[in-house]
C-alpha positions as CSV (number, residue, x, y, z in Angstrom):
1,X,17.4,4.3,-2.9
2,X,14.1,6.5,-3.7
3,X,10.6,5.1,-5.0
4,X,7.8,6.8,-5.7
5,X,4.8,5.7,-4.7
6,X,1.5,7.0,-6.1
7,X,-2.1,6.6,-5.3
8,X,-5.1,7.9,-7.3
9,X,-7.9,10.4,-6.0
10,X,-11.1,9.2,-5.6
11,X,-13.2,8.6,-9.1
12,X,-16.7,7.0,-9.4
13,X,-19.3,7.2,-7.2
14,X,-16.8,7.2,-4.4
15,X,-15.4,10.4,-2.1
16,X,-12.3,8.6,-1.3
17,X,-9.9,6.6,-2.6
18,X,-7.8,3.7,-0.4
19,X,-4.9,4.1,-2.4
20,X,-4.0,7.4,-1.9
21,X,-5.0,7.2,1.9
22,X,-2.5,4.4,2.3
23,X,-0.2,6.1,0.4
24,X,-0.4,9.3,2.6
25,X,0.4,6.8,5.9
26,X,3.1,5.4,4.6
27,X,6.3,6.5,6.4
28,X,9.0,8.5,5.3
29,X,11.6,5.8,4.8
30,X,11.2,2.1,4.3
31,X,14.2,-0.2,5.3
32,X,16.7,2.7,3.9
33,X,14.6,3.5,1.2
34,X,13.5,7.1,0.8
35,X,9.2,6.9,0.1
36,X,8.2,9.8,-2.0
37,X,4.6,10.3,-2.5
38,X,2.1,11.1,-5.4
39,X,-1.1,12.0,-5.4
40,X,-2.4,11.7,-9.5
41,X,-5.6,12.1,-11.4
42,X,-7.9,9.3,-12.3
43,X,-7.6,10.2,-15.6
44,X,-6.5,8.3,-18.9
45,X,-3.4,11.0,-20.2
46,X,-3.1,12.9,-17.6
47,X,-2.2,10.4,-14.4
48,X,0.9,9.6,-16.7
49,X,1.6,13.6,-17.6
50,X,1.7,13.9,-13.7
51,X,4.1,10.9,-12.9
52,X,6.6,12.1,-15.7
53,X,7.0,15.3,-14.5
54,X,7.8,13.8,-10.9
55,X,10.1,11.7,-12.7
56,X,11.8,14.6,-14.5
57,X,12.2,16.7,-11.1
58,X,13.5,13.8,-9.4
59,X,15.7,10.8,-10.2
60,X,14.0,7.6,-8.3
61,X,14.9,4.2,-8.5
62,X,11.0,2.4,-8.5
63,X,7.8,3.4,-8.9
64,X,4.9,1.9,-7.4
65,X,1.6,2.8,-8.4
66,X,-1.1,2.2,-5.8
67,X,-4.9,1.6,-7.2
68,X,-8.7,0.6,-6.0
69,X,-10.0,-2.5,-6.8
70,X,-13.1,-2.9,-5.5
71,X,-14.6,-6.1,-5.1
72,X,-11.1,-7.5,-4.4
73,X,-10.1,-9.0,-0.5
74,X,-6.4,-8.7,-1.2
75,X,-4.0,-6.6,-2.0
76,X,-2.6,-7.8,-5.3
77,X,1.1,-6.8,-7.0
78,X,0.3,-7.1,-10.7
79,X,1.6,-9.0,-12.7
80,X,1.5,-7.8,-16.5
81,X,-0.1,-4.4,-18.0
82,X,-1.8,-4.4,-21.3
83,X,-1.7,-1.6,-24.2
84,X,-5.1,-0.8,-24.3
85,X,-7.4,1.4,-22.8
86,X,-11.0,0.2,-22.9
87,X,-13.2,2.3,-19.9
88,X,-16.1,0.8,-18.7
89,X,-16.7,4.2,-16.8
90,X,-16.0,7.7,-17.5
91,X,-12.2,8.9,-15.8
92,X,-12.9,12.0,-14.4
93,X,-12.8,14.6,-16.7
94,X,-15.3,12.4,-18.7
95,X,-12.7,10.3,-21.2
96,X,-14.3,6.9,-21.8
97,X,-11.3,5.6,-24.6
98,X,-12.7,2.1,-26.1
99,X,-10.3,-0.1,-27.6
100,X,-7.6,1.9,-27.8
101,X,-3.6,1.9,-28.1
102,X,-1.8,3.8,-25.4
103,X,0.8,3.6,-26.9
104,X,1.1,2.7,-30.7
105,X,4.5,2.1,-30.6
106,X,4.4,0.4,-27.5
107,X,4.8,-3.5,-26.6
108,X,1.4,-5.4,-26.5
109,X,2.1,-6.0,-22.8
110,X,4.9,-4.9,-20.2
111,X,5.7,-7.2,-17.1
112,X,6.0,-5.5,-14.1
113,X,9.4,-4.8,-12.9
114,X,8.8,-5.3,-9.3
115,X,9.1,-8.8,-7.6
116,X,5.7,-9.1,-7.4
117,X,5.9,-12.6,-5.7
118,X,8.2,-11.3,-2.8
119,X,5.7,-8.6,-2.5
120,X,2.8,-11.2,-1.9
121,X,5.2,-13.3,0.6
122,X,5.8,-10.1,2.8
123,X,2.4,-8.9,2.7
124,X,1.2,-12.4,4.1
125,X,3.8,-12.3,6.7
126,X,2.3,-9.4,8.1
127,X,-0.9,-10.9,8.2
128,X,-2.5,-9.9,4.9
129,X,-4.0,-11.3,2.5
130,X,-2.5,-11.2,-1.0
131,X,-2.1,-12.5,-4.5
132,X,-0.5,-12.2,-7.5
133,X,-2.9,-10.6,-9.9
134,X,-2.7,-10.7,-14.1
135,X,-5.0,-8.4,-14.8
136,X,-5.0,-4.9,-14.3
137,X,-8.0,-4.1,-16.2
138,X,-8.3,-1.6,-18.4
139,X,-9.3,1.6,-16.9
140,X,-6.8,3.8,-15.5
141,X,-4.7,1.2,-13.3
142,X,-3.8,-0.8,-16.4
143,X,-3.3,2.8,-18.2
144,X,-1.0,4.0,-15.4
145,X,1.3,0.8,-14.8
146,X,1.5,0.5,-19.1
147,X,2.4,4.2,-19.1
148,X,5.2,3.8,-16.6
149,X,6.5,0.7,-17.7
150,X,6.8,2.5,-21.4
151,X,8.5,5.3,-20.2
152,X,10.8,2.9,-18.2
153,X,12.0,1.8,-21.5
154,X,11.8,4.6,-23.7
155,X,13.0,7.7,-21.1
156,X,13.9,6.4,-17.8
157,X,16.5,3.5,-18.0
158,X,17.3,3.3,-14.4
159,X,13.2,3.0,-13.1
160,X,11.9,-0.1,-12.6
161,X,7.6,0.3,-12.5
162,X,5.1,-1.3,-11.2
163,X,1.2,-1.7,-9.7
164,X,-0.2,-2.8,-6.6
165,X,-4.4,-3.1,-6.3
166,X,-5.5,-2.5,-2.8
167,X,-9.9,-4.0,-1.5
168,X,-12.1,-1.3,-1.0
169,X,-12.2,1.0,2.6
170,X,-15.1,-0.3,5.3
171,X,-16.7,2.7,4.6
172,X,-17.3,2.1,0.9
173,X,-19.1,-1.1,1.6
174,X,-21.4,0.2,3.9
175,X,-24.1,0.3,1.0
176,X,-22.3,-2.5,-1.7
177,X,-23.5,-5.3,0.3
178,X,-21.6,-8.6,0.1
179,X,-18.3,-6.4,-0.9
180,X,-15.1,-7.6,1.0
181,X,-13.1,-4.5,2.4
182,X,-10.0,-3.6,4.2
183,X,-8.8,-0.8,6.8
184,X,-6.9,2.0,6.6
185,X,-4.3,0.6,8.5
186,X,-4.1,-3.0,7.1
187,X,-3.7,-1.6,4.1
188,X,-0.9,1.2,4.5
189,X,0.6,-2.1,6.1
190,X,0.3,-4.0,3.8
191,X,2.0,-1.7,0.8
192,X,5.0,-0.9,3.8
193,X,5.5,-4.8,3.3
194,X,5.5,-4.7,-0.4
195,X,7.7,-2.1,-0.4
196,X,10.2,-3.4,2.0
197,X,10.6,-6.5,-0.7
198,X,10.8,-4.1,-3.3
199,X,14.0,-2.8,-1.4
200,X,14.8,-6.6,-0.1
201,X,15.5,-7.6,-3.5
202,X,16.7,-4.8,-5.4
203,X,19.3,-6.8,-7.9
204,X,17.9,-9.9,-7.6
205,X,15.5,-12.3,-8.9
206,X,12.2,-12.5,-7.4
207,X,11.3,-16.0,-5.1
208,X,10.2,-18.7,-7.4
209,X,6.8,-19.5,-5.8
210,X,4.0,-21.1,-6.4
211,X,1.4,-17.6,-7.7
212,X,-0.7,-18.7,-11.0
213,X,-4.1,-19.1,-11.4
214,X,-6.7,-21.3,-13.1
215,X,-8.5,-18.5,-14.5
């Protein structure tokens, strides 16, 4: 088995970007599964342009996109992506899309094809905290996990996509007062555990757990 993982480069305000970090610590091979990594572009177009051509060079079984969430104390497997684009910032070539398709003839959502609640339970065993999340917002996480769950249907049959948020570095905190954070370490952790369900049930149906929430 092969999966790609991908993490974004740093966007915003920020100089670096806990998802690609972990992504870069991650070892080489996960419970069989060969781990090949991604650095892409926080930016609305392109970020999927990237992933596609990796996906044309090499035939992998999952993709796991990695992304910040800041303001977030867990890492989160999402749940559902939306087709829209609506940026609050700037990506960073400067695209700021509002209200718009990503794909017009594209679902109005995709689910993720991962077993996002497995993902959760592993993560926890290890220590972590973690949740299910349904929103991916509607920058360029949403963008990339809609993008790849699209092309999923439409180019690559045999991939099965999908989105994990990871909290903010210490670092990134130091002037956000009040903003939960996680280390480097607990977080490269925390995706190995994710992954290694992601492998774990490969063919089968993900845990039936208790993972919604009020709002």
């Amino acid at each position: 088995m092969k999966i790609l993982v991908t993490g974004f480069d740093p966007f915003g305000q920020d100089t670096i970007n806990p998802a690609i970090e972990a992504v870069k610590g991650l070892p080489e091979v996960i419970k069989g599964a060969e781990i090949i990594k991604l650095e892409i572009p926080t930016v609305f177009g392109k970020s999927a342009d990237t992933v596609r051509i990796k996906l044309q060079e090499i035939n992998v079984d999952y993709v796991l996109h990695v992304g910040q969430a800041g303001g977030r104390f867990a890492l989160t497997p999402e749940r559902v992506a939306i087709n829209l684009d609506d940026a609050r910032i700037p990506d960073n070539d400067g695209n700021q899309p509002i209200d718009v398709s990503i794909q017009k003839n594209g679902e109005a959502a995709y689910f993720s094809q991962h077993p996002v609640k497995a993902m959760v339970q592993a993560i926890k065993e290890v220590g972590l905290p973690a949740a299910v999340s349904n929103s991916a917002g509607t920058f360029v996480c949403n963008h990339i996990m809609y993008q790849s769950l699209f092309m999923a249907k439409t180019e690559f049959p045999q991939l099965k996509a999908g989105f994990i948020h990871v909290p903010f570095l210490p670092e990134q905190v130091v002037e956000r007062p009040g903003m939960p954070a996680m280390s480097l370490t607990d977080i490269t952790q925390g995706l190995a555990a994710a992954i290694g369900a992601i492998v774990e049930f490969d063919g089968k149906d993900d845990l039936s757990a208790i993972g919604g929430q009020n709002h």
